[in-house]
FIDO-529817 format. One record per atom (N, C-alpha, C): residue in three letters; x, y, z. Coordinates in steps of 0.001 Angstrom, whole numbers, padded with zeros to 6 digits, always signed. Example, Ala and Ser with C-alpha at 12.3 -4.5 7.8 and 13.67 -1.06 7.14 Angstrom:
2
ala+013190-005690+007800ala+012300-004500+007800ala+013200-003300+007800ser+012850-002250+007080ser+013670-001060+007140ser+012900+000030+007870
END
This chain:
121
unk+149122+071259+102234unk+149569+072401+103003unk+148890+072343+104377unk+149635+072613+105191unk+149023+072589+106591unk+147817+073676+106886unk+147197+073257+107503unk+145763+074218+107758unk+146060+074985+109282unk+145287+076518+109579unk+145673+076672+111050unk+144730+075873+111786unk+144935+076012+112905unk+143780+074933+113951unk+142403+075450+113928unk+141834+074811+113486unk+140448+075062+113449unk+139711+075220+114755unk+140214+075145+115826unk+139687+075106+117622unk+140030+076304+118225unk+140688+077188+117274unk+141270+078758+117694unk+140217+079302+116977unk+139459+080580+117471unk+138777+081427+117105unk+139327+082350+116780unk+139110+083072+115694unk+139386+084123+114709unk+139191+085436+115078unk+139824+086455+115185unk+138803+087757+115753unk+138527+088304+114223unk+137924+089273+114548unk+137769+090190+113273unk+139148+091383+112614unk+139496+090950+111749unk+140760+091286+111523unk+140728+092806+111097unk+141982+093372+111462unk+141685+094912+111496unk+141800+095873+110072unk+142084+094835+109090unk+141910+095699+108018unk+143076+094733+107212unk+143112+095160+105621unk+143748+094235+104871unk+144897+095414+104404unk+146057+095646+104364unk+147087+096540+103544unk+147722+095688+102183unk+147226+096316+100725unk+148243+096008+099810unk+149331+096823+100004unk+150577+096376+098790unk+151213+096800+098796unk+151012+097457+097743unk+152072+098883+096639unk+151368+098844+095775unk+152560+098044+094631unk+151592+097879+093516unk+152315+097321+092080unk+152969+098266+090679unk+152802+099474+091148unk+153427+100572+090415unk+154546+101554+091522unk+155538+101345+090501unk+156770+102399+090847unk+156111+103605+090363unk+156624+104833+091310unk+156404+106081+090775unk+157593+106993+091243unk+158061+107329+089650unk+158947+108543+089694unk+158909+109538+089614unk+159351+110820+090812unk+158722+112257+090634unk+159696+113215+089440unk+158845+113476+088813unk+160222+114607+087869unk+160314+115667+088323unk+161707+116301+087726unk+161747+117870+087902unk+160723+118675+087977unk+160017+118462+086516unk+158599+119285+086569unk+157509+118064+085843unk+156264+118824+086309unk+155412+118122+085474unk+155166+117218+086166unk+153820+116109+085727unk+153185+114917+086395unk+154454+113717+086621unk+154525+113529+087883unk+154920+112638+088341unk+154776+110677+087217unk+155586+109833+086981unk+155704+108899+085982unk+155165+107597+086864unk+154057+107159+086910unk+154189+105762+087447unk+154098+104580+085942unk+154170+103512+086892unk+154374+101970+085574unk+154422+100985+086645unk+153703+100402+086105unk+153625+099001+086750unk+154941+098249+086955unk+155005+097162+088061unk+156099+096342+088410unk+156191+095397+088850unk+154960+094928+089161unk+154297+093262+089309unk+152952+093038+088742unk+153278+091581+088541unk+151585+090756+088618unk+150868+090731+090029unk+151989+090497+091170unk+150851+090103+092724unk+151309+091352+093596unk+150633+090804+094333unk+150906+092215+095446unk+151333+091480+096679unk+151821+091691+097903unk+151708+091058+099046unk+150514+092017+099985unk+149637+091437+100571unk+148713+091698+100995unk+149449+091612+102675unk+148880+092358+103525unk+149604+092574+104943unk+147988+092685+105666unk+147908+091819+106904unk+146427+092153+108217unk+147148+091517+109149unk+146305+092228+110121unk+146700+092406+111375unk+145746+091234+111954unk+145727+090457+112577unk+144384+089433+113205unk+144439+089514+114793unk+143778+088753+115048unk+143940+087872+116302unk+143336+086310+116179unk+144108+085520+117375unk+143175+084525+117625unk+142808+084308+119223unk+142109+083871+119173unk+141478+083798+120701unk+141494+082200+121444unk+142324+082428+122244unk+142267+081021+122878unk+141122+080455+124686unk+139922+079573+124068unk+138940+078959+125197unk+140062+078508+126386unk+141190+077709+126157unk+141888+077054+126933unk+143213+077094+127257unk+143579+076642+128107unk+145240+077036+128255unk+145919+075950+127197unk+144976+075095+127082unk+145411+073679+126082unk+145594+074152+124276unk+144819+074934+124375unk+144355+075144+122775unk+145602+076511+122941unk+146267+077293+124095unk+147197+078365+123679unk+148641+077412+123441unk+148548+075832+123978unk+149619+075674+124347unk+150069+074558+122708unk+148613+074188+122225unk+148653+073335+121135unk+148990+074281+119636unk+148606+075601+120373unk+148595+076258+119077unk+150359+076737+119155unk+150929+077106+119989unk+152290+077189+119881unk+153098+076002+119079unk+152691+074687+119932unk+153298+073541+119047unk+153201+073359+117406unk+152062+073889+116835unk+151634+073900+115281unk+152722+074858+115154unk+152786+076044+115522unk+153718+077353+115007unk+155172+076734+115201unk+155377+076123+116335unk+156784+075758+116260unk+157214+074148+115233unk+156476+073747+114950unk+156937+072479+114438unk+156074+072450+113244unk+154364+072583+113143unk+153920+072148+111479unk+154288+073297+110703unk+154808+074559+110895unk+155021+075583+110316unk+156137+075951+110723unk+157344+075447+110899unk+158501+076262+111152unk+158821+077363+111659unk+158112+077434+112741unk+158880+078888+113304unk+157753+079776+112451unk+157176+079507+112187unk+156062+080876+110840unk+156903+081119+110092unk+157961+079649+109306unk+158710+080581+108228unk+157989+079453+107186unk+156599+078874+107166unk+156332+078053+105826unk+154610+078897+105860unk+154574+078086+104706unk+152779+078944+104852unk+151884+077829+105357unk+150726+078528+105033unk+149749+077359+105750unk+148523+078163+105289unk+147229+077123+105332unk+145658+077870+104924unk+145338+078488+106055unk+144487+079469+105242unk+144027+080440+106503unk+142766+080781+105983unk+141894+080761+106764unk+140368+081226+106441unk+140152+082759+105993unk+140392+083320+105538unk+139554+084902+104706unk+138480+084473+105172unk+138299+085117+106381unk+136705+085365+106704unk+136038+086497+105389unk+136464+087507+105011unk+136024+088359+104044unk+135669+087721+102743unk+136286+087071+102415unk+135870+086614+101044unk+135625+084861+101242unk+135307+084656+102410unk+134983+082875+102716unk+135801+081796+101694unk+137365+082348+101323unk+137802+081216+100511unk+139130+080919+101542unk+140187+080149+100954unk+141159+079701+102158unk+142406+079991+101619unk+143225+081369+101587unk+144418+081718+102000unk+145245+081119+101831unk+146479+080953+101428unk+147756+080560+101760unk+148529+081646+102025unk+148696+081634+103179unk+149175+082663+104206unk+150288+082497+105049unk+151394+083549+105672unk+151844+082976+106681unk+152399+084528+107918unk+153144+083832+108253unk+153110+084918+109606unk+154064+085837+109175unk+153870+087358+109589unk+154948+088103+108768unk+156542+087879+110265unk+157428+087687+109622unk+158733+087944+110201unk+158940+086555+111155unk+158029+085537+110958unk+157769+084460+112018unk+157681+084827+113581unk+157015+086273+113459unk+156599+086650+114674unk+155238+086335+115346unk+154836+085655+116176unk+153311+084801+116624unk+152627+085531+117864unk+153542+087008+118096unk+152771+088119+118966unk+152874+087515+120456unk+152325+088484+121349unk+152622+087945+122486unk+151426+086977+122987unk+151573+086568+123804unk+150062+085620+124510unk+149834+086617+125338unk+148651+087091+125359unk+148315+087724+126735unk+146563+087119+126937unk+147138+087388+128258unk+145960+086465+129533unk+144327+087758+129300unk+143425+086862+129165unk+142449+087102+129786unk+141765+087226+130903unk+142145+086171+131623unk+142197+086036+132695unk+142987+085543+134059unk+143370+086365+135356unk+144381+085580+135971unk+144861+084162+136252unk+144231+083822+135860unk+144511+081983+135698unk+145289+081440+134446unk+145182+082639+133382unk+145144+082247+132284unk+144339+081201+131366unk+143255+080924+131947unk+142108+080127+131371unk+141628+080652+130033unk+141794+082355+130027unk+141616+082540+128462unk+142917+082953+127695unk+143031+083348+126692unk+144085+084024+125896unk+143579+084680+124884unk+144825+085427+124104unk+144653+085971+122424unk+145862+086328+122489unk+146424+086128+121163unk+147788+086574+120693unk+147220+087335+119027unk+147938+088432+118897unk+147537+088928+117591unk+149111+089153+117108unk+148926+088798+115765unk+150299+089107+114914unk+149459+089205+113201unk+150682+089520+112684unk+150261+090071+111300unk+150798+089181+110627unk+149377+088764+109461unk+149723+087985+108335unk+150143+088173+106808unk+150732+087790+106083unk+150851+088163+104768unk+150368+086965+103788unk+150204+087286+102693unk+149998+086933+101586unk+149918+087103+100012unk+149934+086062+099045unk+150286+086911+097683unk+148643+087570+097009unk+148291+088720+096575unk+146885+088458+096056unk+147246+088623+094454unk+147046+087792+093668unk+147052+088378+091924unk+146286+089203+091493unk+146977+090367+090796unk+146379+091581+090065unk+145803+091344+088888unk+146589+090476+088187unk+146260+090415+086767unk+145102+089487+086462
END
C-alpha cells in the first residue's frame, strides 16, 4: 500500500469523529430502541500538512494525483495518537486548498479530512 510522503509535516489534527454503530428508534412513548448495526465504524479528522518547499507542495500533489488516484485509493497514514499506521484515505478525494505562507509561496499547508475503518468488535 502506498505510504503518504514522509517529507510533509503533519500538523496536529483537530480531533477524531466516529460514526456511530447503533441505529436508534424513537417510539411513541417510552425509552427510545437502539441495536447495533456494524462491526467498524468509519472514523472522520480533519489534519493538515505543512509544506518546507514549493517542491515538496508540488511532489505532494503528484502522489495525490497519480500513487493514489485522485484520493480515491487508500494509503498509510501515521496516527500520530496512537503511533501505529492507518490505512486511510481522503474523504470525497478532496486534497483542500494550498494556501501560501508566504508571498513567494516558499511555504504552504493544505488541510482536508481523512477517513478510515476503526473495528469495534
Amino acid at each position: 500500500m502506498p505510504a503518504h510522503p514522509t517529507d510533509c509535516k503533519i500538523g496536529f489534527p483537530k480531533g477524531e469523529e466516529p460514526a456511530s454503530a447503533v441505529m436508534r428508534s424513537e417510539m411513541e412513548r417510552g425509552v427510545p430502541k437502539q441495536r447495533r448495526i456494524s462491526a467498524d465504524v468509519m472514523v472522520t479528522q480533519e489534519t493538515t500538512v505543512y509544506f518546507d518547499t514549493k517542491q515538496q507542495a508540488i511532489d505532494w500533489e503528484t502522489w495525490f494525483y497519480t500513487t493514489i488516484n485522485a484520493g480515491a485509493d487508500w494509503f498509510d497514514w501515521p496516527d500520530l495518537r496512537t503511533g501505529t499506521t492507518l490505512q486511510a484515505r481522503i474523504v470525497g478525494g478532496k486534497p483542500g486548498a494550498l494556501v501560501p505562507a508566504t508571498v513567494n509561496w516558499a511555504y504552504a499547508q493544505r488541510t482536508f479530512t481523512l477517513e478510515w475503518l476503526r473495528p469495534t468488535l
